[in-house]
C-alpha positions in Angstrom: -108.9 -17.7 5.0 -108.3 -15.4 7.4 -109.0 -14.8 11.2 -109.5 -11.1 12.8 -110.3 -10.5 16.5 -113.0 -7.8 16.9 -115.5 -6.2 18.7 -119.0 -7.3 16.4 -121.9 -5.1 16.6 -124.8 -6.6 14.6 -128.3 -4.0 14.0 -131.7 -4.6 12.2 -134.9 -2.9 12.0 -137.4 -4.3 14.2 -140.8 -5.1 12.5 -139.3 -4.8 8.7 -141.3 -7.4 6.8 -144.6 -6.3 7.8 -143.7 -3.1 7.0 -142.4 -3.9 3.6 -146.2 -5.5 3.0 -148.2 -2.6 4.4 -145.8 0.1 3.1 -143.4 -0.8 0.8 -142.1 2.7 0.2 -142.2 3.6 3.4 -140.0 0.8 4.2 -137.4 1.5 1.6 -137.4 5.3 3.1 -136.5 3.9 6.7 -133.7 1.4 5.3 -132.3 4.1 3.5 -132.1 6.3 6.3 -130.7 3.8 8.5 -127.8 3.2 6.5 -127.1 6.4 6.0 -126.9 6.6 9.8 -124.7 3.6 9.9 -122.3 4.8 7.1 -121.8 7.6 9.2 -121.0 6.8 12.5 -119.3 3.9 11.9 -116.6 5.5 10.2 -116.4 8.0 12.6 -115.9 5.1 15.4 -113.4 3.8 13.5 -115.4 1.1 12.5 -116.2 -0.8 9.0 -119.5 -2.0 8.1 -118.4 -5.7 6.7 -122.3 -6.7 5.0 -125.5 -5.5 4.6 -128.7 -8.1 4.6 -132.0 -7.0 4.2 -132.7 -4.6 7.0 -129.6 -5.2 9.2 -125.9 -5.2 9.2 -122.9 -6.8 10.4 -119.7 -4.5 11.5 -116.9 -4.6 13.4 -114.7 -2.5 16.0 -110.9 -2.7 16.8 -112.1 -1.7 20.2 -115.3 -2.6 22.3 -115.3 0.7 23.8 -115.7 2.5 19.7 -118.1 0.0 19.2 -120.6 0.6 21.9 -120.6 4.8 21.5 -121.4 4.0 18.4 -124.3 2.3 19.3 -125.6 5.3 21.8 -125.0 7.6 19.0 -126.5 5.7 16.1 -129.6 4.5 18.3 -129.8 8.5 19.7 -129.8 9.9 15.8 -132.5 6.8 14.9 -134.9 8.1 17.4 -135.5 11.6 16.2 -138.7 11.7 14.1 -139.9 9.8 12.4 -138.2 7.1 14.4 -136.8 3.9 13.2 -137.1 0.8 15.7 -133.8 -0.6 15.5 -132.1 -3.5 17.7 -128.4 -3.5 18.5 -126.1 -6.2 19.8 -122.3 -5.8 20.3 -120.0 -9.4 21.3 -116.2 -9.5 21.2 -114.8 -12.2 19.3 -113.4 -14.2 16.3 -114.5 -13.0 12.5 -113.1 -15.3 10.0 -113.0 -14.2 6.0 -113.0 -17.0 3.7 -113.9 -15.4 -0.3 -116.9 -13.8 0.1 -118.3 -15.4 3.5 -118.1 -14.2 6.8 -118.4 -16.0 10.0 -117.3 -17.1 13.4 -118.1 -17.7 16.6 -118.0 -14.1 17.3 -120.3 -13.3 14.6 -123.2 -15.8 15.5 -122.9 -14.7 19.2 -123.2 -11.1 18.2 -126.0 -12.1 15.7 -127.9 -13.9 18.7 -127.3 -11.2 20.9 -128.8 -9.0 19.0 -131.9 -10.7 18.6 -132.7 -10.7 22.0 -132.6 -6.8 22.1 -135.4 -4.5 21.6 -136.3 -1.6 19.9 -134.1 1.6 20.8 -132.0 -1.1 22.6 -128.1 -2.4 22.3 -127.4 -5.4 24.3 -123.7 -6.2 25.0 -122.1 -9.0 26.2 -120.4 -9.7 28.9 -117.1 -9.9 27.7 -117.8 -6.0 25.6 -119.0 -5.1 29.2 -115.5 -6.2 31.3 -113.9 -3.9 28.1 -116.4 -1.2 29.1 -117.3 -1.3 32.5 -114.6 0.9 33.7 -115.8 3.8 31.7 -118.5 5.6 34.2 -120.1 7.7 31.3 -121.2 4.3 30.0 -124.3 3.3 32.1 -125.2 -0.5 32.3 -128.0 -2.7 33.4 -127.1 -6.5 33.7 -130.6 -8.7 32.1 -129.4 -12.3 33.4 -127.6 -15.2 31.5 -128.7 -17.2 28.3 -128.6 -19.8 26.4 -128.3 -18.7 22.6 -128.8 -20.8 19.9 -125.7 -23.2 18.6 -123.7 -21.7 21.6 -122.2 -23.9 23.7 -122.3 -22.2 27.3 -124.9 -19.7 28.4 -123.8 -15.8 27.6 -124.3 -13.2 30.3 -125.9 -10.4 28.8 -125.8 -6.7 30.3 -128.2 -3.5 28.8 -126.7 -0.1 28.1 -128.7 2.4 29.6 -127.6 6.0 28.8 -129.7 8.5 28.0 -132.3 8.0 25.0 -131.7 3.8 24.8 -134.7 1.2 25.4 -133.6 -1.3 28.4 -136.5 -4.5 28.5 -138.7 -4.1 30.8 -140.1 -6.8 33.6 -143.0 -6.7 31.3 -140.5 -7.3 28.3 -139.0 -10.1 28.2 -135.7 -10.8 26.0 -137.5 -11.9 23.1 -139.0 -15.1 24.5 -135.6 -16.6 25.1 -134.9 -19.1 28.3 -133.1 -17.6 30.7 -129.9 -20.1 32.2 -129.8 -18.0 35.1 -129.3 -19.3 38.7 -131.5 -17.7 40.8 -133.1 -17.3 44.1 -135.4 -15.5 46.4 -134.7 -15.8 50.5 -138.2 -15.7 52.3 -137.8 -14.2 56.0 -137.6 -17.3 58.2 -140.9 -17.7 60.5 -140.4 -17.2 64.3 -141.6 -20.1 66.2 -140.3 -18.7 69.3 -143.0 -17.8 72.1 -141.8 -14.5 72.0 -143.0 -12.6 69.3 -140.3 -9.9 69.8 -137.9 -12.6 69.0 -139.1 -11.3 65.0 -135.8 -9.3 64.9 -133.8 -12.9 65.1 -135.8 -14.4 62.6 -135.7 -11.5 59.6 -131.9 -10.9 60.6 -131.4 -14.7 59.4 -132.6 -14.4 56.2 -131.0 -11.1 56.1 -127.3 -12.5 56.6 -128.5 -15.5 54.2 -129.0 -12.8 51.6 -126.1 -10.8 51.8 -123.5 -13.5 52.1 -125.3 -14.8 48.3 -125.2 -11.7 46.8 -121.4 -11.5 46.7 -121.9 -14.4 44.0 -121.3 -13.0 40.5 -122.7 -16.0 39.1 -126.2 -16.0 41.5 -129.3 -13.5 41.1 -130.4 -12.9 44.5 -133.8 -11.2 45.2 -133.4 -8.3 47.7 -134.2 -7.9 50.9 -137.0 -5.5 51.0 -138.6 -7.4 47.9 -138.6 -10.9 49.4 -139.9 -9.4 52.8 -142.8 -8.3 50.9 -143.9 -11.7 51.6 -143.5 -12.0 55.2 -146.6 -13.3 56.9 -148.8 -14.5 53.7 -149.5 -18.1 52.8 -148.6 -17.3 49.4 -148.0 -19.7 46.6 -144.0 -20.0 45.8 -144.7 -19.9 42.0 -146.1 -16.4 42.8 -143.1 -15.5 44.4 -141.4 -16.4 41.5 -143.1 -14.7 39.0 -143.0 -11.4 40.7 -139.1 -11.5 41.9 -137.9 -13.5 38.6 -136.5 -16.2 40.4 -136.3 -20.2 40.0 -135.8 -21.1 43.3 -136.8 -19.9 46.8 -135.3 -20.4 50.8 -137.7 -20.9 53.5 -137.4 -21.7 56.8 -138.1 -21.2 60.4 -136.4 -20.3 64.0 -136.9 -21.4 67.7 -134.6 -19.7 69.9 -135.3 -20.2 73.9 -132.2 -18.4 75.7 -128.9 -19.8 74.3 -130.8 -22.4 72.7 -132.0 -22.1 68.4 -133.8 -24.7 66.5 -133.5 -23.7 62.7 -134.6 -25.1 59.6 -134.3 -24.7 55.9 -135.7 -26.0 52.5 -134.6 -24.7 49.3 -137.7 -25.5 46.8 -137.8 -25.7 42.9 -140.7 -23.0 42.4 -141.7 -24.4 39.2 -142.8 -27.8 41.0 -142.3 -27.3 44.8 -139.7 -29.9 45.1 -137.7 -29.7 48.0 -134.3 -29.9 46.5 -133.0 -29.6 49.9 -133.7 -29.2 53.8 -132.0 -29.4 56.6 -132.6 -28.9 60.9 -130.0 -27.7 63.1 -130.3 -27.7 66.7 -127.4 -25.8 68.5 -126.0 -23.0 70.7 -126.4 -19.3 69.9 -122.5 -19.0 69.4 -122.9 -21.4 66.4 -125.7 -18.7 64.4 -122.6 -17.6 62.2 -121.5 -21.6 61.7 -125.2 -22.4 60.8 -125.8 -19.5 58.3 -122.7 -20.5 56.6 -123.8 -24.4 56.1 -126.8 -23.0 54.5 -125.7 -21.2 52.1 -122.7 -23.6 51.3 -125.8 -25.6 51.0 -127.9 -23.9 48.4 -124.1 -23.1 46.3 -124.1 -27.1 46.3 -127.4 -27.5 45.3 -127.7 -24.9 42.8 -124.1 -26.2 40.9 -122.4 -22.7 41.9 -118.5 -22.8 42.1 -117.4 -20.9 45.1 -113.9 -18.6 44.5 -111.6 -19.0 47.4 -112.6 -15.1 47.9 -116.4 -16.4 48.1 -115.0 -19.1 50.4 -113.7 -16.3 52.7 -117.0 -14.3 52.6 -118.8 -16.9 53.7 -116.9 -18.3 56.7 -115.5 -14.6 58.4 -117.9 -13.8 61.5 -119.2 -10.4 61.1 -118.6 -10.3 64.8 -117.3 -13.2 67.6 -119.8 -11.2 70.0 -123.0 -12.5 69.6 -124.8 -10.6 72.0 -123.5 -7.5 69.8 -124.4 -9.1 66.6 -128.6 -9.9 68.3 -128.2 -5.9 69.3 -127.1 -5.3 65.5 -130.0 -7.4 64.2 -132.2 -5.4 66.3 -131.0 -1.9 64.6 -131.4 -2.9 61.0 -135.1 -4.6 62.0 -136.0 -0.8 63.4 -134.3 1.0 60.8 -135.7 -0.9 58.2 -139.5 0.0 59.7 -138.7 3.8 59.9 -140.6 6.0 61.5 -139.7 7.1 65.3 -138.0 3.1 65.0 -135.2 4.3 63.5 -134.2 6.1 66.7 -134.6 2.7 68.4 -132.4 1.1 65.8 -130.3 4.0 66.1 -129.5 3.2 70.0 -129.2 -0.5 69.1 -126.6 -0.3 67.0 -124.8 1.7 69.2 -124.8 -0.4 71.9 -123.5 -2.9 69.3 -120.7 -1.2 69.0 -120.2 -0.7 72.6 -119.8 -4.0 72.7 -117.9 -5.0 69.8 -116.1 -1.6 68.7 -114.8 -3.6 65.9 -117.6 -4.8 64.3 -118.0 -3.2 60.9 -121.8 -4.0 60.0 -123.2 -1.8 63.5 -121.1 1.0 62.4 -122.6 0.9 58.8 -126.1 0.5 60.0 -125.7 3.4 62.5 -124.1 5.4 60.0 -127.3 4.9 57.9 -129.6 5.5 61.1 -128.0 8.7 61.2 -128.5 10.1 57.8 -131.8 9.0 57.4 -133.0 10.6 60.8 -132.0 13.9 60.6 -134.2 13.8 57.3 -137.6 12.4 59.0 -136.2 15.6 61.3 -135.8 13.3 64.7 -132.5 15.1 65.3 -130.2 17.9 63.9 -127.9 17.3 61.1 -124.7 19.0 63.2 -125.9 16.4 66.0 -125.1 13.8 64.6 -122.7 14.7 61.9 -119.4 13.7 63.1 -121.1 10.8 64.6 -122.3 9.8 61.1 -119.2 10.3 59.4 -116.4 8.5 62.2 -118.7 5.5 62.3 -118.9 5.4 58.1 -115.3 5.8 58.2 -114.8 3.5 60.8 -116.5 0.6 58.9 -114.5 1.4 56.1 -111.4 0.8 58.4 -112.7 -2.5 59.3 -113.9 -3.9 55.8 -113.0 -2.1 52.8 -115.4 -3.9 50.9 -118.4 -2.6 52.5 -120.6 -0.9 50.1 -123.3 0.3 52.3 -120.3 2.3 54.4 -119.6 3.8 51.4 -123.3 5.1 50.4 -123.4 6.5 53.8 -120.3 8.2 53.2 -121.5 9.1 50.4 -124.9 10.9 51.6 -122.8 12.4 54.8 -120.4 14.8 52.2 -123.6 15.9 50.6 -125.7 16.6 53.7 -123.0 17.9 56.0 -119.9 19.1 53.8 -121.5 19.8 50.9 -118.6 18.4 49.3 -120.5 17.4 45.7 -117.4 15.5 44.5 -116.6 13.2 47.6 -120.2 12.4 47.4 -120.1 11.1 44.0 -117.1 9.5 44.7 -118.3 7.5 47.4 -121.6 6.6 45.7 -119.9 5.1 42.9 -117.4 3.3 45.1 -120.5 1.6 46.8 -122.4 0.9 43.5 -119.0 -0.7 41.8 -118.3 -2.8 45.0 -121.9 -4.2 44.6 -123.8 -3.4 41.3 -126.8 -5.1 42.9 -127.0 -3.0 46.2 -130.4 -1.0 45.4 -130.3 2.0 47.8 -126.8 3.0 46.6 -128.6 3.2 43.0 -131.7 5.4 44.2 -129.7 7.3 47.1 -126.8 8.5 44.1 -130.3 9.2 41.4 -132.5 11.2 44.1 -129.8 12.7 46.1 -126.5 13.3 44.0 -128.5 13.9 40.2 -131.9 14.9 41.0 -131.3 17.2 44.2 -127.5 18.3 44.0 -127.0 18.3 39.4 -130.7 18.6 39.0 -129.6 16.0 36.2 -133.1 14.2 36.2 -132.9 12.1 33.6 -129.9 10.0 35.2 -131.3 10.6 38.2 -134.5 8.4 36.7 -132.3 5.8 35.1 -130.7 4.9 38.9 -134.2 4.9 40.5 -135.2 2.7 37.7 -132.4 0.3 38.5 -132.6 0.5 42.1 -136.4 -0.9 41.1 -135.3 -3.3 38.6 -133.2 -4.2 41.9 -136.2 -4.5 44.4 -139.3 -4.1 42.4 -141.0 -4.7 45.6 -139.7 -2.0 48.1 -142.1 0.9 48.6 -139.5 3.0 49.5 -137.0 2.5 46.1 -140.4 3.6 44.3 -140.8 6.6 46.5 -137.3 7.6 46.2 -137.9 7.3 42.3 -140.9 9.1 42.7 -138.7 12.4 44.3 -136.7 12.8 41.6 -139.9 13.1 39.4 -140.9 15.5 41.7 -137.9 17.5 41.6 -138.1 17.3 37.8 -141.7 18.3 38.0 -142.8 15.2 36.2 -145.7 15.0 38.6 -148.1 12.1 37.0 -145.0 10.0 36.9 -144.3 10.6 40.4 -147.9 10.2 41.7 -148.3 7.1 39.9 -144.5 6.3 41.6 -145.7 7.0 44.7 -149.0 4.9 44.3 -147.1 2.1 43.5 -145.1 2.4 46.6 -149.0 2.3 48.6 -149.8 -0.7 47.1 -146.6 -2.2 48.3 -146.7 -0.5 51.8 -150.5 0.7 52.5 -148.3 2.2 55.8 -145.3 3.7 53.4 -144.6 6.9 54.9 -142.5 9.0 52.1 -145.0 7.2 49.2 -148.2 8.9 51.2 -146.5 12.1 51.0 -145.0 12.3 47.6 -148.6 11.2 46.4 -149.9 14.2 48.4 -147.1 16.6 47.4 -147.5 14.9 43.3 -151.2 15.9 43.6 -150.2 19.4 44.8 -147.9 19.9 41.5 -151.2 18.3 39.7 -153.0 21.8 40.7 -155.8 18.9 42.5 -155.6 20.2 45.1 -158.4 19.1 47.2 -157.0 15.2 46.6 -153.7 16.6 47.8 -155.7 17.8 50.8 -157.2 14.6 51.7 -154.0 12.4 50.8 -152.3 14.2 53.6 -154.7 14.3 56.0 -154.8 10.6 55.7 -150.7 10.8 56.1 -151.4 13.1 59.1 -153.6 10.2 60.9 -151.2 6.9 60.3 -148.1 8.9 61.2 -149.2 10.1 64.5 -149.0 13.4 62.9 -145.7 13.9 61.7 -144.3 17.0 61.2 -143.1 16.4 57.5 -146.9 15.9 57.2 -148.6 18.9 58.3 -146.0 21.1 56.6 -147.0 19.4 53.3 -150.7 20.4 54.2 -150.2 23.6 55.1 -148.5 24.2 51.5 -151.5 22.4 49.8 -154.1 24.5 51.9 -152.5 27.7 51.4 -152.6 26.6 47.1 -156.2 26.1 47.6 -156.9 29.3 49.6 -157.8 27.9 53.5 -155.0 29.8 54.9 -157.0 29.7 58.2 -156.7 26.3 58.7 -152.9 26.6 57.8 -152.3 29.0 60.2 -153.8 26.6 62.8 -151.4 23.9 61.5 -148.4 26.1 61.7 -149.0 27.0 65.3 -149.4 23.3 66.6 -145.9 23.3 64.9 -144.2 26.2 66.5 -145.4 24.9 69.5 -144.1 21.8 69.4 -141.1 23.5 68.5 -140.8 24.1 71.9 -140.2 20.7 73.1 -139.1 18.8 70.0 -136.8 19.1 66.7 -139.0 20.9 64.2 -137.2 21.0 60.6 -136.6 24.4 60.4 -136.3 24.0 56.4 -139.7 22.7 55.6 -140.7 25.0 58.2 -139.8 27.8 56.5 -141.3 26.9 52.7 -144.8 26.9 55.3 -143.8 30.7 56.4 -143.6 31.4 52.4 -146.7 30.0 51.8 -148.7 31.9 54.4 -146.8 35.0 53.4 -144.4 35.3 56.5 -141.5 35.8 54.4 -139.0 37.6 57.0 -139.9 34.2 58.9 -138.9 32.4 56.0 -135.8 33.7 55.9 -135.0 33.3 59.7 -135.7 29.6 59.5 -133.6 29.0 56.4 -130.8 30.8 58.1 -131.4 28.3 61.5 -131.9 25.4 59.1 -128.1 26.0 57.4 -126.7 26.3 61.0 -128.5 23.2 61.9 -127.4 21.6 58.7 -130.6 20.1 57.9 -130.4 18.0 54.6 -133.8 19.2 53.9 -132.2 22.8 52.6 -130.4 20.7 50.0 -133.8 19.1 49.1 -135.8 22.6 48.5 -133.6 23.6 46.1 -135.0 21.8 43.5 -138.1 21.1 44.7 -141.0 23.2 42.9 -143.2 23.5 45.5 -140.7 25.8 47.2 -142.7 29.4 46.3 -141.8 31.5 44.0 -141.8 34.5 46.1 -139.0 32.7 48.0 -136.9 31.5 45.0 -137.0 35.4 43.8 -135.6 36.6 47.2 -132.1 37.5 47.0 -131.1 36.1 50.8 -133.0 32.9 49.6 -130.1 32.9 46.7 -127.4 34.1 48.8 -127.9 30.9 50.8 -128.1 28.5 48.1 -124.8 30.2 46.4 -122.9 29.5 49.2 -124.1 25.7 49.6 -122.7 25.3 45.7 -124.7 22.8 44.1 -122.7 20.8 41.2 -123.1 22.6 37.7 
């Protein structure tokens, strides 16, 4: 007997048996080709193929990393016509050789594993993925923790997710097998305040509640945006449940009367509605940080989580000793997060959070954000606010290290404003390794970094699908998934993207639009027409809007009424910030081309991230694209190859 340490990749071919009864030479055909495959790229992975049964096989790997490109490249090759629907799943672990058997813990883990997959899929586990996770070109998805047949303790599984593999679906579960993950969704806590404005308070509880859990490796927290979905519906909890994939769910409520908050909590089983625990705390304002802490301790208890001395930590450091700076910080994020003209509102909040506190890490972060994302709803001018943007990223940084949302900022600041491509990546992969499960580092580094700077739109889809996988229930992740379509000029994807985002958020600003800009890709252009004149009356006529109606009439020949459109604009121009970038595809459209020109040249003094956006955008004309200023510009930007 003899004992081997390996990395164990175990593949079969999905649907074999019925197969072999409807076709049986077909069948044979498909085996044959699959081993061929596998005899291959093993080999060339350094790898040995140990035993063939039926329609599978067991191999192993002197390193995880050789074993999971073999994977990609075997599952890549089995795709090409006509396809074979094979499963994949790689463990590391003990093989033991006694005569002709071969077995191990390693092996039936591996074997398990595998059968969870689906076709076109590999599934690793999470021992393969600490081996692999340092490898960037290796992209990964983590699916939860199981418990696998004759395995003692539940395995946590992860999905690779490069370019041409299957990763399950919500709609797709692991092959029917019981999830052993702890999770839970936290509901924003109902204001029972008289004050209705007192709302910030309420949703920054839950807020805090949420990020303080989601530094737990070991919990599945639900994400903001998603469990706000919720807000204001009497709405059964096993709903909730079902559509954010939890087990458990924390609700509460607050009643704060100057210095003075009443809060309480339940944490409910969402399978029965039992109340596995509640609590009601009546204190001072200056114990808010105290009392968010004992709740979460709390739900750790209840849910058997073992706390790290570095979760410990998390838990019990104060954001901020200030609270009158930390209400003005909950104010920003509850403005920023309803966009709009409120993110100038959150925009001065968190300022005079900092004022306040200049030390306090979270307002510099959130006004960081504040200032990226309004220069692109075009409330100010990218060089207004660019060094603001970047001191207060950096700033955070300074202050907490560990700060992934500083470092998305960051990240979106050397695109927009340096247009330094590399720095940007950097920083977006610095946030998304810091936290995996942050969701707008995910569709800001798809949208902005591969679909508008590498025009790499593929990836770009693969991060807007996990920032969704992340927050199935934010409009806004769908509609940033739904630009890269665009920019990749997959428009019925993006349409029916950017419909899903409506039915989330009827109000959803950027899903209105990038239905209306989809349909204009579509060629329908009348639909395109109404969508955004529906945009143009729920967002008190916003500028982004009427430029994407003038494009649409001028496709469908009303260049009258465009011309009307594009004078209330100038005008406006007059008193306000007009993008002068969107303004100038609109000059295209109705032929002013010397216009054109002019604006882009004001839009790249302005820095306005919207230049970086028409690049690849197709409804930029074409009599534009051909113009040889038009490329002059865009050369000197220097997109990413």
């Amino acid at each position: 007997m003899t004992r081997q340490l390996a990395a164990i990749m175990f593949t079969d071919i999905v649907g074999y048996t019925a197969l072999m009864q409807q076709d049986e030479q077909l069948a044979k055909e498909l085996r044959d080709r699959h081993r061929l495959v596998l005899q291959k790229e093993i080999p060339e992975h350094r790898g040995k193929i140990l035993q063939y049964y039926g329609d599978g096989t067991l191999s192993v790997f002197d390193s995880a990393l050789d074993a999971v490109q073999c994977s990609i490249a075997i599952q890549k090759q089995l795709q090409v016509a006509p396809s074979i629907p094979i499963r994949i799943g790689i463990h590391t672990g003990d093989i033991v050789y006694e005569e002709n058997d071969i077995y191990g813990d390693g092996v039936n883990v591996s074997s398990r594993i595998q059968s969870l997959s689906v076709p076109g899929g590999v599934l690793i586990s999470e021992k393969v993925y600490d081996d692999i996770k340092n490898h960037p070109e290796i992209i990964t998805i983590p699916m939860g923790s199981f418990e696998l047949k004759n395995v003692k303790k539940p395995v946590e599984v992860f999905a690779l997710a490069n370019e041409g593999l299957k990763v399950p679906s919500e709609q797709e579960p692991l092959a029917g097998n019981f999830s052993s993950e702890v999770s839970i969704a936290v509901l924003p806590f109902v204001n029972m305040s008289n004050d209705p404005e007192q709302e910030y308070f309420s949703d920054g509880m839950a807020e805090e509640i949420i990020n303080s859990l989601a530094h737990l490796e070991k919990l599945k927290v639900a994400g903001r945006t998603s469990s706000f979905q919720f807000k204001g519906k009497n709405i059964d909890l096993r709903q909730v449940g079902e559509q954010l994939g939890v087990k458990t769910v924390l609700e509460g409520s607050i009643r704060k009367q100057g210095n003075r908050l009443r809060v309480t909590a339940q944490l409910v089983n969402v399978h029965d509605g039992f109340h596995l625990w509640s609590e009601r705390y009546d204190r001072d304002m200056d114990d808010i940080f105290a009392i968010q802490d004992q709740i979460a301790l709390a739900i750790t208890e209840k849910l058997k989580i073992t706390l790290l001395e570095k979760d410990r930590e998390i838990f019990h450091k104060a954001p901020t000793q200030n609270t009158e700076a930390y209400e003005l910080y909950l104010k920003g994020r509850f403005y920023l997060s309803r966009r709009g003209r409120f993110i100038l509102a959150g925009m001065q909040y968190f300022e005079q959070a900092i004022g306040i506190d200049p030390n306090f890490a979270l307002a510099h972060a959130g006004y960081a954000d504040a200032c990226g994302v309004a220069a692109v709803y075009g409330f100010v001018r990218g060089k207004d606010v660019k060094s603001r943007m970047k001191q207060s990223a950096e700033k955070a940084i300074a202050l907490n290290s560990t700060l992934c949302e500083a470092y998305c900022s960051l990240g979106t600041y050397y695109e927009y404003y340096e247009r330094n491509w590399e720095e940007a990546k950097k920083n977006f992969l610095r946030s998304i390794e810091l936290n995996p499960g942050y969701a707008q580092a995910h569709s800001w580094y798809g949208m902005l970094y591969k679909a508008f700077g590498e025009g790499n739109f593929e990836e770009a889809e693969r991060e807007g699908q996990i920032g969704i996988k992340l927050e199935p229930l934010s409009a806004i992740d769908h509609a940033d998934l739904a630009w890269s379509r665009v920019a990749g000029s997959k428009f019925e994807d993006a349409l029916a993207e950017a419909r899903t985002g409506i039915e989330l958020d009827a109000n959803s600003f950027l899903s209105h639009w990038l239905a209306g800009i989809a349909l204009l890709g579509l060629g329908r252009y009348e639909e395109s027409i109404s969508s955004l004149k529906h945009l143009i009356k729920i967002s008190d006529r916003h500028q982004h809007s009427i430029n994407a109606l003038i494009w649409a009439l001028c496709a469908n020949g009303k260049f009258d009424e465009a011309r009307t459109l594009m004078n209330e604009l100038l005008e406006r121009s007059k008193t306000e910030y007009i993008s002068q970038a969107f303004l100038a595809v609109s000059h295209a459209y109705l032929g002013n081309l010397n216009f054109a020109l002019d604006h882009l040249e004001q839009a790249n003094e302005d820095l306005d991230p919207l230049l970086i956006v028409n690049y690849r955008m197709p409804f930029v004309p074409q009599s534009l694209r051909n113009n040889k200023q038009y490329q002059n510009l865009m050369g000197i930007i220097g997109f990413p190859k």
